[in-house]
C-alpha positions in Angstrom: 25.2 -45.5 42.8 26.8 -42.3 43.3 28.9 -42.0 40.3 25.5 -42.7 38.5 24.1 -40.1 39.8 27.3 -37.7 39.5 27.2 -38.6 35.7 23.2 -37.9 35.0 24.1 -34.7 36.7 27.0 -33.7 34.3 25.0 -35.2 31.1 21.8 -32.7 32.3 24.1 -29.8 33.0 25.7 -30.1 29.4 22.6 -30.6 27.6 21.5 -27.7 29.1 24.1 -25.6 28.1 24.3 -26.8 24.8 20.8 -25.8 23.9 21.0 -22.5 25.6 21.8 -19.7 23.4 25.1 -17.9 24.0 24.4 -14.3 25.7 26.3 -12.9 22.9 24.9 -14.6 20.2 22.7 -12.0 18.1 19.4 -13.7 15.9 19.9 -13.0 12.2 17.2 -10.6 10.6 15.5 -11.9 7.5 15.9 -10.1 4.4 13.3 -8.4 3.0 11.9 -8.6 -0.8 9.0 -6.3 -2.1 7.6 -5.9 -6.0 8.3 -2.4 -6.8 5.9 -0.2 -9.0 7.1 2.0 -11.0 7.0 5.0 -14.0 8.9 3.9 -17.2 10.6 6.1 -19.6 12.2 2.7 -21.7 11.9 -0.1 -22.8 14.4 -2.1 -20.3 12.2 -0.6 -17.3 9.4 -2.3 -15.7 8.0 -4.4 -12.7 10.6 -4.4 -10.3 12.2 -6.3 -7.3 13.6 -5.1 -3.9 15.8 -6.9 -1.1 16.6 -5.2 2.3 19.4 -6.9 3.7 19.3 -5.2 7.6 22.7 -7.3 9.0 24.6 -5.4 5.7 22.2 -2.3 5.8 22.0 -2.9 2.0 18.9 -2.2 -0.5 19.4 -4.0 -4.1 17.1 -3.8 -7.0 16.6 -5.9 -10.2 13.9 -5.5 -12.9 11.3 -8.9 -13.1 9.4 -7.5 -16.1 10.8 -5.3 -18.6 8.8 -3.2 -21.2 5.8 -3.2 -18.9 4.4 0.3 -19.9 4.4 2.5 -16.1 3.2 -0.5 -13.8 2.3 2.0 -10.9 0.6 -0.8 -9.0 1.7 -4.3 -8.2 0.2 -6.7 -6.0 0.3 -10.8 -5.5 -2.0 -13.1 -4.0 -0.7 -14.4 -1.0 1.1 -18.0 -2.5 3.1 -15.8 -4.2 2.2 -17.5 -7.5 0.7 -14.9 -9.0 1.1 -10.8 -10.4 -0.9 -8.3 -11.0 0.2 -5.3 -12.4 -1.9 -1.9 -14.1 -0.4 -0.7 -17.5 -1.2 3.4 -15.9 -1.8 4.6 -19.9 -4.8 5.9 -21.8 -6.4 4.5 -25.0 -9.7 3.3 -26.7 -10.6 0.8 -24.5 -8.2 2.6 -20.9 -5.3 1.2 -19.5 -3.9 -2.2 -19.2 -4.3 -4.6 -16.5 -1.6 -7.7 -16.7 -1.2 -11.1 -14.8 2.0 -13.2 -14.3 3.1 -16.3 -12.8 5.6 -15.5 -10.3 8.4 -17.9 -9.5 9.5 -17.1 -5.6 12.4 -19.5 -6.0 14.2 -18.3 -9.2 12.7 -14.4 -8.9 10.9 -14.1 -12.2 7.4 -13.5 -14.0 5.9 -14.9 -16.9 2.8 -12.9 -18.6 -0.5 -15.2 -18.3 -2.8 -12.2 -19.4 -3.7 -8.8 -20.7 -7.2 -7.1 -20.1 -8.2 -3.6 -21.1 -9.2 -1.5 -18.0 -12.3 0.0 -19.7 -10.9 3.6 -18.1 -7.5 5.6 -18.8 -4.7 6.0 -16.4 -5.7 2.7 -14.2 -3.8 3.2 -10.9 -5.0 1.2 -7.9 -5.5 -2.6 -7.6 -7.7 -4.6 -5.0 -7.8 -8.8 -4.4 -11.0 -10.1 -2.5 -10.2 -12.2 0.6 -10.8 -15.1 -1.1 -8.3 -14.1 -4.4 -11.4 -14.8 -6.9 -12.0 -10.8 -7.8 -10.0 -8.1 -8.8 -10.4 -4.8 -8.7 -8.7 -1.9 -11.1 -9.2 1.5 -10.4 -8.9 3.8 -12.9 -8.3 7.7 -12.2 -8.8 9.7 -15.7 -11.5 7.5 -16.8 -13.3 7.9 -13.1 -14.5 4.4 -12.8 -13.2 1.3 -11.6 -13.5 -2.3 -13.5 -13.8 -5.8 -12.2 -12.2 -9.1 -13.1 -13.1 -12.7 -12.9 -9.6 -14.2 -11.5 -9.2 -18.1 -12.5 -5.6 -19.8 -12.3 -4.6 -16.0 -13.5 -6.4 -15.4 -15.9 -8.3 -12.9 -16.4 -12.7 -12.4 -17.3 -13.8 -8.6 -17.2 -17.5 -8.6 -15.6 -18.5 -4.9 -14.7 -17.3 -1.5 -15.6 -18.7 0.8 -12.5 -18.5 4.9 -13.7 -18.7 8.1 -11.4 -20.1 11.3 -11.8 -19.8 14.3 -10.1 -17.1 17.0 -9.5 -16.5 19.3 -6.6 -14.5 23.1 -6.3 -11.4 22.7 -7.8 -11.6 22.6 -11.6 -8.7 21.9 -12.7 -8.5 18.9 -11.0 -11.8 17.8 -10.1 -13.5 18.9 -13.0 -15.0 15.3 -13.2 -14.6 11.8 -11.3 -10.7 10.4 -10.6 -11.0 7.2 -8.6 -8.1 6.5 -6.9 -8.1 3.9 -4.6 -10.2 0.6 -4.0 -10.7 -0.9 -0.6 -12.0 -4.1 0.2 -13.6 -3.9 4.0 -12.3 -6.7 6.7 -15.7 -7.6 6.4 -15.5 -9.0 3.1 -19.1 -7.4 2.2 -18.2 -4.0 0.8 -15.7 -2.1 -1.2 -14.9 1.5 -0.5 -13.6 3.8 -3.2 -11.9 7.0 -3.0 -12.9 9.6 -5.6 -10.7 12.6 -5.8 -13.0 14.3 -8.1 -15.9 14.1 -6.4 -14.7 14.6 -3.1 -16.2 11.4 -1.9 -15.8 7.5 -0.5 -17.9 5.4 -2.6 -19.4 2.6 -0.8 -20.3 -0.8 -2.7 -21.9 -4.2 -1.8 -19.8 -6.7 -2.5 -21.2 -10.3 -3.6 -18.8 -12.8 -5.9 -21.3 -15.2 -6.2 -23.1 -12.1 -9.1 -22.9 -12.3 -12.1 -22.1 -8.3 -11.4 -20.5 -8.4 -8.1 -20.5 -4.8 -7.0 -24.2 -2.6 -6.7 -24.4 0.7 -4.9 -24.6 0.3 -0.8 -27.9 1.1 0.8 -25.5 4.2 2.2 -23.5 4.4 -1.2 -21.9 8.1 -0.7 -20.2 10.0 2.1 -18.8 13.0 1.4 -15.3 14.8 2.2 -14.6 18.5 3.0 -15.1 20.2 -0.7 -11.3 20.9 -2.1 -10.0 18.1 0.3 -8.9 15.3 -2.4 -9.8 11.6 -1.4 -7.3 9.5 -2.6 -5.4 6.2 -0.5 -7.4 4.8 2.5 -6.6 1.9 4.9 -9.3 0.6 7.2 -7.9 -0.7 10.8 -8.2 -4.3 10.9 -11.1 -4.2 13.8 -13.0 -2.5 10.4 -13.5 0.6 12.0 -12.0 3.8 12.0 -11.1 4.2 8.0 -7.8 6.5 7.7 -8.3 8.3 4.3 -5.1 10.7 2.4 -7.0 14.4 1.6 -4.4 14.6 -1.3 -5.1 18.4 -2.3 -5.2 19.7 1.1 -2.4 17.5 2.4 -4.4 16.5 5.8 -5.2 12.7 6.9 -9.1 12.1 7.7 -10.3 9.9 10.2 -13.5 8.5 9.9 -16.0 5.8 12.0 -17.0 3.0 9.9 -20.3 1.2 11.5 -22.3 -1.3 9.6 -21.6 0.5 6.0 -22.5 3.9 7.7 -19.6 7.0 7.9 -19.1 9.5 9.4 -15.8 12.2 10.8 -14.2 11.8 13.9 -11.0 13.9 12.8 -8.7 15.8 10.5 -4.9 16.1 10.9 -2.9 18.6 8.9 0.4 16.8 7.5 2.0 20.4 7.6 3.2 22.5 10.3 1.7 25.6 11.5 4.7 27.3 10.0 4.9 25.0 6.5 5.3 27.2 3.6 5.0 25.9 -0.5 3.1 23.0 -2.3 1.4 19.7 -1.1 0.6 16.7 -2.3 -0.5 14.2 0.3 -0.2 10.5 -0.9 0.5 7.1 0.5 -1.2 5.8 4.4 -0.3 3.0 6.3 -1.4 1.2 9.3 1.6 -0.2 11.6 1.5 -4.3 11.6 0.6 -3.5 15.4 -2.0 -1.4 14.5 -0.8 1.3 17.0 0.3 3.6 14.6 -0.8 4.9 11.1 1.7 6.8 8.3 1.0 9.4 6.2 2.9 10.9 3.5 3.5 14.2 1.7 4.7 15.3 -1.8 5.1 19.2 -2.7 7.5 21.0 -1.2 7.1 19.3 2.3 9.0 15.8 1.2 7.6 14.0 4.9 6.1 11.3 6.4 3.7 11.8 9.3 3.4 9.7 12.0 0.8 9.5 14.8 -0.5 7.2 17.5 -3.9 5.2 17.5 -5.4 5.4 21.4 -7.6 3.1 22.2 -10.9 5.0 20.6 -9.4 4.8 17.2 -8.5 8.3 17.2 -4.9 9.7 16.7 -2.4 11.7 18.2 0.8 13.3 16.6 3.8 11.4 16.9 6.4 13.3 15.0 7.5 14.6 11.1 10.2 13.5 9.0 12.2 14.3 6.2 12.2 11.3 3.2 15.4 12.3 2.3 14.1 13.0 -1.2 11.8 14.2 -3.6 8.1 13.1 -4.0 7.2 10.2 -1.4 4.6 9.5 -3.4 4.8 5.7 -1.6 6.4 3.4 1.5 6.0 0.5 3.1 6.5 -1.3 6.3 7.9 -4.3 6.9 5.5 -7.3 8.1 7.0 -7.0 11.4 6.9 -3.6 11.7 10.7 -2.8 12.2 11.7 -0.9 8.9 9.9 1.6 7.0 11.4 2.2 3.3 10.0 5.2 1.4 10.3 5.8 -2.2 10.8 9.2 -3.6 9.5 9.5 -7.2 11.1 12.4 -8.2 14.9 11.7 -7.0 14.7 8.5 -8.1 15.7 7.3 -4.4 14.5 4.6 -2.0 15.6 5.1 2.0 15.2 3.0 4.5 14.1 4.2 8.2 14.4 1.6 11.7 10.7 1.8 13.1 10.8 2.1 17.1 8.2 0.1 18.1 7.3 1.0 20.7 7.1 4.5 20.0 6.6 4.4 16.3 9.1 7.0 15.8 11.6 6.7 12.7 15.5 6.9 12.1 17.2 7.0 9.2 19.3 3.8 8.8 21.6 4.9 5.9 20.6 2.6 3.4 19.7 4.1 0.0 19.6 2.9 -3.3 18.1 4.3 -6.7 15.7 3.4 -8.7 13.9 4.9 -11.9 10.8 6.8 -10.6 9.3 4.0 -7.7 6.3 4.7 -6.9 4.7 1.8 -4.9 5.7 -1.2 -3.2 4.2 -4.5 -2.9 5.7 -6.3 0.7 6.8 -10.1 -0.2 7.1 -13.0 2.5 
């Protein structure tokens, strides 16, 4: 009876060990993949593709779509089946908008479709939460167009124009649309105008045969001269974090039942910043503890701040991109890297994010690629 119990004893203790992890032993990161958007100058340049290999601290980059004409913006749906990409040209009828069918396992992309955009320069793309609409904003032409999306293909049901201007006129010498936002509440769409200095608000219903008609509060307007452009809304749907590109500051403003209105303004300089700005890309931690903000111009930084628990923000810290023109990052879907993409030196860097402090730190991984200029994060 003993030795029965002496050898259940021993079996129990070795299972035990055998499943327990060795103190040593170190979990192996997953490598990261993101669609790269990008400015082409050739033929052989395109849609591209981006690993993040964090146990080699190594960035490679292959091209999925060649001779697809400056495809600024690229998103999927969330299978992963499908691409969008915006042709960013001008012509009779705009732009471009493309779809593809995107193979996860083999890494490539076979054009379904190819709609005009109804607007030059096309430059922002949106999916509804249920994948059905897509949204093409288009930033010469100052409106944004609307697409039927079935098994990826493509059906063009409203073309929604802008008019207006604000101070500047040079550059806001009519409508540039420039980003469009679907709410977390799945019932509106909010639009950033640079040109008219505004967020556009729209009702959003798929089931019309025009989906998108002017919110009963359909226009809130920025500081004159500030330059709306990128805007993420915090997942609770309230406060919306909106990029003044022109004046290179990061607007924070209360979202209630399709009503706006400020809480705060952050400069993306310091007091003692000298030279051109260009404020670009936001981004809202996977946490959502802590938003990002870039800036082009002379200032080549990413500012990062702090959400308290009232939605407003506090300054974190600055920090160089390590090249020219960030005009676009993104972070990892659990929040540990941040890579930035510098337009102008052709350069993507990778930072570590702290996470509990949201604070950055160049890892040392760098690679090159031909004028990126958004990222699209992959599972």
């Amino acid at each position: 009876m003993r030795k029965s119990i002496f050898l259940l004893l021993l079996i129990s203790l070795f299972m035990v060990y055998s499943c327990d992890e060795s103190p040593d032993e170190e979990k192996i990161e997953p490598v990261y993949s993101f669609l790269i958007g990008a400015y082409t100058d050739s033929e052989d340049q395109g849609i591209g593709l981006l690993t993040f290999d964090p146990e080699k601290n190594i960035l490679q980059t292959q091209i999925l779509a060649a001779g697809v004409s400056n495809p600024s913006f690229v998103v999927s749906n969330r299978a992963q089946t499908l691409v969008f990409a915006v042709e960013e040209n001008g012509g009779e009828n705009g732009g471009k908008v493309k779809s593809f069918k995107f193979d996860r396992q083999t890494n490539t992309l076979e054009l379904l479709d190819t709609k005009d955009t109804y607007g030059d320069h096309p430059c922002y793309l949106s999916l509804d939460a249920n994948e059905e609409v897509l949204v093409v904003g288009n930033y010469s032409g100052g409106n944004f167009s609307a697409y039927k999306v079935k098994d990826g293909y493509l059906t063009h049901v409203q073309t929604y124009q802008h008019e207006g201007q604000s101070i500047d006129p040079n550059r806001q010498e009519k409508a540039h649309v420039h980003s469009t936002v679907f709410h977390p509440n799945g019932k509106q769409l909010l639009v950033g105008d640079l040109g008219t200095d505004k967020i556009h608000l729209y009702d959003f219903n798929p089931t019309f045969a025009v989906p998108f008609n002017n919110a009963e509060n359909g226009d809130f307007e920025i500081a004159a001269g500030s330059g709306p452009r990128h805007l993420a809304v915090h997942p609770s749907g309230s406060p919306v974090y909106l990029i003044h590109e022109m004046t290179a500051e990061l607007g924070v403003y209360q979202y209630v039942e399709g009503k706006m209105s400020k809480i705060q303004v952050f400069p993306l300089t310091g007091k003692d910043f000298i030279g051109n700005v260009g404020a670009a890309e936001v981004r809202i931690s996977p946490d959502a503890k802590f938003v990002y903000a870039s800036n082009r111009g002379d200032a080549n930084e990413i500012t990062v701040f702090e959400i308290e628990k009232t939605g407003e923000l506090t300054f974190v810290e600055r920090v160089k991109t390590g090249g020219e023109n960030p005009r676009n990052f993104v972070i990892t879907s659990d929040g540990k890297y941040l890579l930035a993409g510098n337009q102008s030196s052709g350069t993507i860097v990778v930072f570590e994010r702290n996470l509990k402090t949201g604070r950055l730190r160049k890892t040392g991984a760098e690679t090159k690629f031909h004028k990126p200029v958004y990222f699209y994060g992959l599972d």
